[in-house]
C-alpha positions, 0 to 999 in steps of 0.5 A: 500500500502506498502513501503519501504524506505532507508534511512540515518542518523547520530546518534549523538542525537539519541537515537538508532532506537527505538521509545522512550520515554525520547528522538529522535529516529530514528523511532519517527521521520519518524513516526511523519513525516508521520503522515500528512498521516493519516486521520484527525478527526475534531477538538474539546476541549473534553479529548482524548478518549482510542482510540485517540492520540494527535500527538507530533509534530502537535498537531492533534488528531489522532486514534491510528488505524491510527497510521502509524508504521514504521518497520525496518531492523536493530535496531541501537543503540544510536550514531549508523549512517546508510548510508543504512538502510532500513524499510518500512511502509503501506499507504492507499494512492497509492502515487509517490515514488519520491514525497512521498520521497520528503514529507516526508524529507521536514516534517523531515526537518521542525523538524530539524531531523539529518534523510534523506529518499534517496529511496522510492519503492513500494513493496509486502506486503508479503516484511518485512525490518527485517523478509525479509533480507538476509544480513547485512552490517556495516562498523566501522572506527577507526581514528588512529593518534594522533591528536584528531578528530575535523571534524570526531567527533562523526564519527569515533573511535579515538585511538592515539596509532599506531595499528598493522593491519596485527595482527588485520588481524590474530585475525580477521581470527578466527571470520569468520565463523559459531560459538557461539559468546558468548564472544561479545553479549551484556549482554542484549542481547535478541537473541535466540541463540548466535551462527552466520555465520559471512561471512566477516570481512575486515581490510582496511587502509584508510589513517589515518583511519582503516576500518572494513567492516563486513557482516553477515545475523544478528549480535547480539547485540553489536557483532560488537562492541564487535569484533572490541574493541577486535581487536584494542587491539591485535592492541595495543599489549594488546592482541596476536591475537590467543587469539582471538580463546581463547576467541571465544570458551570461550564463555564469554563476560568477556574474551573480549576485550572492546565495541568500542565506537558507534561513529564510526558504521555505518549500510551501507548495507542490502540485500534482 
């Protein structure tokens, strides 16, 4: 039985979506919160043979065969935080959303992970997270004033200087669109192909804070990032906005600006 799940999370210890091996992950902690789903094998003192695993956070001895391996839609980096992301996992068990939603955040509740599983839905099994995705949704808030953050800490980009949003605005018309995004990929970047649709980029004023709202089918990596730490530099003067498209069709990411901190992105959105 496969399931998919929405879930929350705040980035702030993670080491991005990935399971890992030197720390929390996102992926590490609900696979290890559903580990109390997979069939149990007695207990006995021998050395775990090439097909066993001894499960981290209940010591059980499990078959790697069992391992439930849960796949999905975005991989977010380190300090990235998702009020939507989605991915889904198989079962052997036909079990209730709802109690099934409510196992799995007491066991992540039990290992005090910064996760939450707000929605579980029975689904195909042809249904994939990532593979099966339409659309993207992230939001990037920057906090613009010059007292620090003490509340929004490690939710927010502060940047003390005034910026201009209809410059922001300028710059940010020349991204939307089909083109090579060359310029603001990660180095590290595994995509096939730099060149992407980008269907939105909104600029909004929220009081004190200036929000990014940007949708596309997928991103490259650090692609948002990468255009919003450009922007808050036409913002600051450091840049004009048509410098945008000059950077756009250079297709160099040293022509950019810089890659906004993680801090303040968030994975709001994914459309099936």
């Amino acid at each position: 039985m496969r399931y998919k799940i929405t879930i929350e999370y705040d980035g702030t210890s993670l080491l991005g979506w990935q399971e890992q091996l030197d720390g929390p992950s996102v992926q590490d902690y609900l696979q290890r919160a559903l580990s109390c789903f997979t069939p149990l094998e007695e207990t006995n003192d021998a050395p775990l043979s090439d097909e066993e695993y001894e499960d981290a956070s209940t010591g059980r001895r499990l078959q790697k065969t069992d391992k439930i391996i849960v796949s999905g839609a975005g991989r977010t980096d380190a300090g990235v935080h998702a009020t939507a992301q989605v991915a889904h996992f198989d079962l052997k068990e036909d079990l209730v959303d709802w109690k099934l939603r409510e196992a799995i955040n007491a066991r992540l509740r039990e290992m005090e992970a910064p996760v939450s599983v707000i929605a579980v839905e029975k689904v195909g099994n042809d249904f994939h997270a990532r593979f099966s995705a339409r659309g993207r949704g992230y939001l990037y808030r920057i906090l613009n004033r010059r007292a620090p953050a003490v509340l929004e800490k490690n939710r927010v980009w502060w940047v003390p200087v005034p910026l201009d949003v209809e410059k922001m605005r300028e710059g940010a018309s020349y991204l939307i669109g089909h083109h090579d995004f060359s310029s603001f990929r990660a180095a590290a970047c595994q995509a096939k192909s730099p060149v992407k649709t980008l269907d939105r980029l909104d600029i909004e004023v929220r009081g004190e804070e200036i929000h990014f709202i940007v949708e596309a089918r997928s991103f490259l990596h650090h692609q948002v990032r990468n255009m919003v730490g450009t922007l808050k530099m036409v913002g600051d003067g450091h840049l004009h906005p048509e410098d945008v498209k000059r950077i756009l069709e250079a297709k160099n990411r040293a022509a950019a600006g810089v890659n906004a901190p993680a801090c303040g992105l968030y994975l709001t959105k994914v459309v099936y």
